[in-house]
DRENTORTI-569536 format. One record per residue: x, y negated, z of N, C-alpha, C in turn. Coordinates in Angstrom, 1 decimal. Layout:
# residues N
- X_Y_Z_X_Y_Z_X_Y_Z $
...
END
This chain:
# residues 160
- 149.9_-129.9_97.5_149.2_-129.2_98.6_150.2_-128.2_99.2 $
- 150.7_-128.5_101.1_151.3_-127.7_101.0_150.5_-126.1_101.3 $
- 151.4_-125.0_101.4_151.2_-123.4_101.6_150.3_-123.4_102.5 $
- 150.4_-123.8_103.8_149.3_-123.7_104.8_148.0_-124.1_104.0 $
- 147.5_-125.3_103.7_146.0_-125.2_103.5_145.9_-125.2_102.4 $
- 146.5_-124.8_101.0_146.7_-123.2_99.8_146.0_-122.0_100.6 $
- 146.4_-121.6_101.9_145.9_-120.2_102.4_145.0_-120.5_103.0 $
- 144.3_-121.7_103.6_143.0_-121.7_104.5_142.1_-121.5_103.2 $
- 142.8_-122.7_102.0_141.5_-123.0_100.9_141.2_-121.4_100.3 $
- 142.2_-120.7_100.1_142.0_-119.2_99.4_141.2_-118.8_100.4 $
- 141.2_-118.8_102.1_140.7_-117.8_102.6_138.9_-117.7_102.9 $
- 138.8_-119.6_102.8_137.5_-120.3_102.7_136.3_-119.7_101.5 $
- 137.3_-119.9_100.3_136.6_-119.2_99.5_136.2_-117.7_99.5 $
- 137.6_-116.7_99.4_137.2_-115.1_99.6_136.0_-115.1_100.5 $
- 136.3_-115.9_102.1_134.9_-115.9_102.5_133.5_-116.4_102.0 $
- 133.2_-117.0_101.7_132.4_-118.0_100.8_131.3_-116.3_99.1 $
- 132.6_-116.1_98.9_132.2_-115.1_97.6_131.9_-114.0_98.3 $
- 132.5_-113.5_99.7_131.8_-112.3_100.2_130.6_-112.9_101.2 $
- 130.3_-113.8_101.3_129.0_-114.0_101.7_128.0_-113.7_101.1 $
- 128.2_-114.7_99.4_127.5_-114.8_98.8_127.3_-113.4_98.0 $
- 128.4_-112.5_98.1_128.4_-111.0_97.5_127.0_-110.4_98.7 $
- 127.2_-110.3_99.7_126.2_-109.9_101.4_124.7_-110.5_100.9 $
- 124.3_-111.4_100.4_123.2_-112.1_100.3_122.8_-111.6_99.0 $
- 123.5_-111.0_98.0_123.0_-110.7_96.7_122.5_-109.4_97.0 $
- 123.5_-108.7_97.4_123.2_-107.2_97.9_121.9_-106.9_98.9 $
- 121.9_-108.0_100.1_120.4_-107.9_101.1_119.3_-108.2_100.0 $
- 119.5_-109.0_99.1_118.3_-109.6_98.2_118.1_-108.3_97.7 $
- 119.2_-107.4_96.9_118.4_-106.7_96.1_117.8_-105.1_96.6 $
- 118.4_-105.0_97.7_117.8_-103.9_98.5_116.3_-104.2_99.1 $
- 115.8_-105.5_99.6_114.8_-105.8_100.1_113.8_-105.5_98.9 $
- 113.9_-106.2_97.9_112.9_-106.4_96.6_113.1_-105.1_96.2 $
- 113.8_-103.9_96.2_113.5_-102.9_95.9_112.7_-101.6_96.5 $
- 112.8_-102.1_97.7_111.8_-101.4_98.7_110.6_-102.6_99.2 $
- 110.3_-103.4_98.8_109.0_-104.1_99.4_107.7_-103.5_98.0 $
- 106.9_-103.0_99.1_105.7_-102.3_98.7_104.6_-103.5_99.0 $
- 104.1_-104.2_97.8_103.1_-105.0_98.1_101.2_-104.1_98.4 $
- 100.0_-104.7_99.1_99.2_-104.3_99.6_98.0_-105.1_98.6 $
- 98.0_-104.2_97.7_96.2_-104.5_96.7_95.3_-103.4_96.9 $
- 93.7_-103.7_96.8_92.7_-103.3_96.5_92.2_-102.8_95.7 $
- 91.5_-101.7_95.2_91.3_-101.1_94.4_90.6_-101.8_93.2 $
- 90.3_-102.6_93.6_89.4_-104.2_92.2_90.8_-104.3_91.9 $
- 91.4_-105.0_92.3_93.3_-106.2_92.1_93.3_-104.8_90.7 $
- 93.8_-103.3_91.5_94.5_-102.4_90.8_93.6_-102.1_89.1 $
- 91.9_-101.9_89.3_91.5_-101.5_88.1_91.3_-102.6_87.2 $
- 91.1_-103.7_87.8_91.1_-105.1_86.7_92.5_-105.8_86.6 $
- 93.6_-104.8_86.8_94.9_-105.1_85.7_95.4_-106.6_86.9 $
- 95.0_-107.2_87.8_95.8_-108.3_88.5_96.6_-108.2_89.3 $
- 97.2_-106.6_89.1_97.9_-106.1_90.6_99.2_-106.4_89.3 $
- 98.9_-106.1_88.2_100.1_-106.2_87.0_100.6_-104.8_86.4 $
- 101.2_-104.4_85.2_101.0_-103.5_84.6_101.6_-102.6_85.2 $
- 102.8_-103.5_85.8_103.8_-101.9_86.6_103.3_-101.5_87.8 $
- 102.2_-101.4_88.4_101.8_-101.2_89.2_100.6_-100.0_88.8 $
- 99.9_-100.4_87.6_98.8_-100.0_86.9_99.4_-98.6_86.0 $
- 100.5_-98.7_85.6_101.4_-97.7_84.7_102.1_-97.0_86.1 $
- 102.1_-97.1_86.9_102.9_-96.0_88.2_104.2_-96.2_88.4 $
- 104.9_-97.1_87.6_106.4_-97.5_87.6_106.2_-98.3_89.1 $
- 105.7_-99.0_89.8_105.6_-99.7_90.9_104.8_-98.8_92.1 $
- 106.4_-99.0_93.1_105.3_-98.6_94.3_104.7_-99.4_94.8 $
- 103.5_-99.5_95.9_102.9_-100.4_96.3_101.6_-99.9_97.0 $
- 101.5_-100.6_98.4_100.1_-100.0_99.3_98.9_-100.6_98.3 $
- 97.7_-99.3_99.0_96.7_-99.3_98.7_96.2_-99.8_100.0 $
- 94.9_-100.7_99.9_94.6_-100.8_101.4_92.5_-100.8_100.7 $
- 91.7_-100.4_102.0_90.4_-100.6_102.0_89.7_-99.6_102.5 $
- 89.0_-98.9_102.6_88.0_-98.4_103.5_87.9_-96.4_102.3 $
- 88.1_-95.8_103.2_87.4_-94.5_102.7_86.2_-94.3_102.8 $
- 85.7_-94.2_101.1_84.4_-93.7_100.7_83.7_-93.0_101.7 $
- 82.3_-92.8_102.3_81.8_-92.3_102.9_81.2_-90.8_101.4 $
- 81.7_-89.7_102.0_81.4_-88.9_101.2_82.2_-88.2_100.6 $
- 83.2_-88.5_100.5_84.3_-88.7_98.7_85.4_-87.5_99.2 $
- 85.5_-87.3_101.3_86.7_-86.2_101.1_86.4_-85.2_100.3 $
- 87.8_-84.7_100.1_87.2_-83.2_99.8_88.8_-82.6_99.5 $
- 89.0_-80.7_100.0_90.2_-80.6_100.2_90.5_-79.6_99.2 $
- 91.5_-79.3_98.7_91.9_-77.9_97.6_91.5_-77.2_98.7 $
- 91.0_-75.8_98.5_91.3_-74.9_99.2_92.4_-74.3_99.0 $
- 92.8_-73.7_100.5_94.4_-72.8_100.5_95.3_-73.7_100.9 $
- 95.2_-75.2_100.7_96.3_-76.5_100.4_96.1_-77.5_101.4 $
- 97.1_-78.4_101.8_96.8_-79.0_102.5_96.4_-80.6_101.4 $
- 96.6_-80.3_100.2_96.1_-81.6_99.4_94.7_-81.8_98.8 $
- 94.4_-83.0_99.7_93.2_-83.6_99.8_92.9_-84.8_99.0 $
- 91.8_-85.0_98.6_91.2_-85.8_97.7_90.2_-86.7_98.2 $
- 90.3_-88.5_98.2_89.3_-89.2_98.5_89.3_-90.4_97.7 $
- 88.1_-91.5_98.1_87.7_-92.7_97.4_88.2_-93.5_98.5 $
- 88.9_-94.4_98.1_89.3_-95.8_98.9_88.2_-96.8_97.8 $
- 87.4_-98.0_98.7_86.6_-98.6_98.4_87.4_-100.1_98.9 $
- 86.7_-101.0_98.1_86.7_-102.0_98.9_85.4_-103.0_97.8 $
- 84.3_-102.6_98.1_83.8_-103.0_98.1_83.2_-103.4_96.5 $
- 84.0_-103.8_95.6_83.7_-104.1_94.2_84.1_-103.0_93.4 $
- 85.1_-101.7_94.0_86.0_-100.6_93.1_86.0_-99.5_94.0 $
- 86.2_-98.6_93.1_86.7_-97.1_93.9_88.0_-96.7_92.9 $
- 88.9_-96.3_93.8_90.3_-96.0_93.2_90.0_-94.4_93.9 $
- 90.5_-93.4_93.2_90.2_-91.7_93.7_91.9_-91.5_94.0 $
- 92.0_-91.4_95.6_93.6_-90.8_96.3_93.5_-89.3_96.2 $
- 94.9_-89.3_95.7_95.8_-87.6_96.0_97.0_-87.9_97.6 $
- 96.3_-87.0_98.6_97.6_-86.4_99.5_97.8_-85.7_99.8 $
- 99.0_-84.8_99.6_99.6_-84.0_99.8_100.3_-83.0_101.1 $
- 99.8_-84.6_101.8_100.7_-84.0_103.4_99.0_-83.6_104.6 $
- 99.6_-83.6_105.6_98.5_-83.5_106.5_98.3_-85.2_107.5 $
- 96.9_-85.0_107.3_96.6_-87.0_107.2_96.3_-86.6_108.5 $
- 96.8_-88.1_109.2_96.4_-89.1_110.4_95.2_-88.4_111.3 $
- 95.6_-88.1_112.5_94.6_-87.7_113.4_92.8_-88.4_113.3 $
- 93.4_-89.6_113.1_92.2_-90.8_113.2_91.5_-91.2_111.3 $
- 92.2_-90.3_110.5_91.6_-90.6_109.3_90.1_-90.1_109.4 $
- 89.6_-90.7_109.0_88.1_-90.7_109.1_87.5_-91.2_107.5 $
- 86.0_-90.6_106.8_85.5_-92.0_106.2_84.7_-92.7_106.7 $
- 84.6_-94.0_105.7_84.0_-94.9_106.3_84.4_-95.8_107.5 $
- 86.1_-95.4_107.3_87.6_-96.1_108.2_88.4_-96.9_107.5 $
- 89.0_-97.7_107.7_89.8_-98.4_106.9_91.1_-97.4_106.6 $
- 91.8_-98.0_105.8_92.9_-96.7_105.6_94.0_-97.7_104.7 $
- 95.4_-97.6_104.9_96.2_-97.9_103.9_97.6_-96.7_103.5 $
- 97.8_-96.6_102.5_98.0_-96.1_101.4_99.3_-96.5_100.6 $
- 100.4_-95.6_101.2_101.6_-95.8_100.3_102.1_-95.0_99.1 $
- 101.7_-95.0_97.8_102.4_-94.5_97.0_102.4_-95.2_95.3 $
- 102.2_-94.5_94.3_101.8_-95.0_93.1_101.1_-94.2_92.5 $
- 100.9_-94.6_91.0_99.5_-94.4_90.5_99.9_-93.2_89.4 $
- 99.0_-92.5_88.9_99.7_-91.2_88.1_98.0_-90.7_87.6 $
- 98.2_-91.1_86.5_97.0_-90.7_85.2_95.7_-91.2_85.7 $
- 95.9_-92.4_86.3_94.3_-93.0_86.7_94.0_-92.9_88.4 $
- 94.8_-92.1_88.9_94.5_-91.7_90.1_95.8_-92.1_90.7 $
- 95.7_-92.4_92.4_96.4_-93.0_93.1_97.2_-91.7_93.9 $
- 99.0_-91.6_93.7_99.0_-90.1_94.6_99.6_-91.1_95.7 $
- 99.4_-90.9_96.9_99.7_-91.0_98.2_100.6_-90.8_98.7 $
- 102.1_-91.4_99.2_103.0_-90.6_99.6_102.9_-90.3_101.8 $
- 102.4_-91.7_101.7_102.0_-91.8_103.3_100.4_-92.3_103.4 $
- 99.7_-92.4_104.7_98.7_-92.6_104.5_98.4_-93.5_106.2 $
- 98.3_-94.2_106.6_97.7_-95.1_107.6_96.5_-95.3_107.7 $
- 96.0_-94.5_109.4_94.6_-94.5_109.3_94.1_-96.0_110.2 $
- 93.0_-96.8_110.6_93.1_-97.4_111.5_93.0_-96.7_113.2 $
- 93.1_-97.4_114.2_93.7_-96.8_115.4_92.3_-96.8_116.6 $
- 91.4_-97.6_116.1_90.3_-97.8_116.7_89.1_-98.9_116.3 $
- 88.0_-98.7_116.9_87.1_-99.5_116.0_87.1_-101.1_115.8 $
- 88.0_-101.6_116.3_88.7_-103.0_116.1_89.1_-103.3_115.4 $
- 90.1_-102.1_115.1_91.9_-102.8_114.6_91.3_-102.0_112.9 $
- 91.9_-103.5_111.9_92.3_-103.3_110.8_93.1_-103.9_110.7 $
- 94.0_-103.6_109.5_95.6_-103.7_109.1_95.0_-105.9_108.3 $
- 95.8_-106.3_108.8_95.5_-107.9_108.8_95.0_-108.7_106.9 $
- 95.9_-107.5_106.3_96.5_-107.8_104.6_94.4_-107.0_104.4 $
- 94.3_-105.7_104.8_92.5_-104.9_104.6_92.0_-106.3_105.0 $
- 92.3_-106.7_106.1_90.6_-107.2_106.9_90.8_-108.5_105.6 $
- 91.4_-109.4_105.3_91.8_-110.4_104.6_91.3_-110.0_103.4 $
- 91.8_-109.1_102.2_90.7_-108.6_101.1_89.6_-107.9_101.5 $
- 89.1_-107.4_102.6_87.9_-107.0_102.8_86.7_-107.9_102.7 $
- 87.5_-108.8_103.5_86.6_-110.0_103.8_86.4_-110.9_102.6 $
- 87.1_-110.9_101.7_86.9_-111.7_100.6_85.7_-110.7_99.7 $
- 85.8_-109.4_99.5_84.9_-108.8_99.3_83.5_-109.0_99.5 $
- 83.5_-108.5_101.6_81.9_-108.6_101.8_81.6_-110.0_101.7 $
- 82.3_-111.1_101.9_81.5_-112.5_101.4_81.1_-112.8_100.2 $
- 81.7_-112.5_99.5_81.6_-111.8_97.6_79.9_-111.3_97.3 $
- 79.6_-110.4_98.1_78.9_-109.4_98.0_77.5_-109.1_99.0 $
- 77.7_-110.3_100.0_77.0_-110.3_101.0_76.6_-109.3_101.9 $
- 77.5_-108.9_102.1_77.9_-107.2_103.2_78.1_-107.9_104.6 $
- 77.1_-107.5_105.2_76.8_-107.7_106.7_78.3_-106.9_107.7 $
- 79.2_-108.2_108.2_80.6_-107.5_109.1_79.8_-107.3_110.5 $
- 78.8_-107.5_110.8_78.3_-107.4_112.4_78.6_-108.6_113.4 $
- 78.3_-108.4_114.6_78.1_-109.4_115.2_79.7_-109.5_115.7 $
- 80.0_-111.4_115.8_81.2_-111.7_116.0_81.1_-112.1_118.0 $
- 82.6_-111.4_118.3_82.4_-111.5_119.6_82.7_-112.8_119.9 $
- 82.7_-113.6_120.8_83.3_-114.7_121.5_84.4_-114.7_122.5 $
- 85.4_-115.7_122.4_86.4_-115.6_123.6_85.5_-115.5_124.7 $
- 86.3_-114.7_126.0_85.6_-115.3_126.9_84.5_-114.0_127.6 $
- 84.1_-113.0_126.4_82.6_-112.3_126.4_83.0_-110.5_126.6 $
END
């Protein structure tokens, strides 16, 4: 083999191993920050998985605020509520000052982990109008109220 393609083949490779070094490194930054979206049923019947359940895993909360359930420390801006979805209630801690549009009886999703039974909140996502739910909610919701026979209201038509 002469020196010339000795140095293309070295150079093929070095490239090749820093690719594949670029692809190991994107892999493990993404899976370290992807926060998966369960329901408070998934979380208390253990299917969301234990590190999720033990607070070692971050991971969104998603489903509907309890009608009833706020309630605020006094002096503080950390507030206390029930996310529902229909078969469970999981009880949120947040800390910060929530979403113009948080409401109960709103859909709501929920970034943080879990800490002695209770869910603490790091971010909180309210929905934006009486339409819009977050796609991953309306999808376990709906598996819910068909579960449960919970009336979603009337479906519009294209067109109407």
């Amino acid at each position: 083999m002469n020196p010339t393609r000795r140095r293309r083949l070295w150079f093929v490779l070095a490239l090749l191993a820093a690719a594949g070094l670029a692809a190991t490194l994107v892999a493990f930054a993404l899976q370290r920050n992807i926060a998966y979206l369960y329901t408070p049923n998934e979380i208390l019947s253990g299917a969301a998985g234990a590190a999720v359940s033990s607070g070692e895993a971050r991971f969104r909360l998603g489903g509907m605020v309890e009608k009833d359930s706020f309630r605020r420390e006094q002096g503080s801006l950390v507030s206390h509520f029930r996310v529902t979805d229909g078969d469970a209630q999981l009880e949120v801690e947040y800390d910060k000052i929530l979403p113009d549009l948080f409401r109960e009886g709103q859909a709501v999703v929920a970034t943080g982990r879990m800490r002695d039974g209770r869910f603490v909140a790091e971010d909180v996502l309210a929905k934006h109008d009486e339409t819009y739910v977050p796609k991953e909610v309306a999808d376990k919701m709906g598996l819910a109220h068909s579960k449960h026979d919970v009336e979603t209201g009337p479906k519009v038509e294209a067109g109407n």
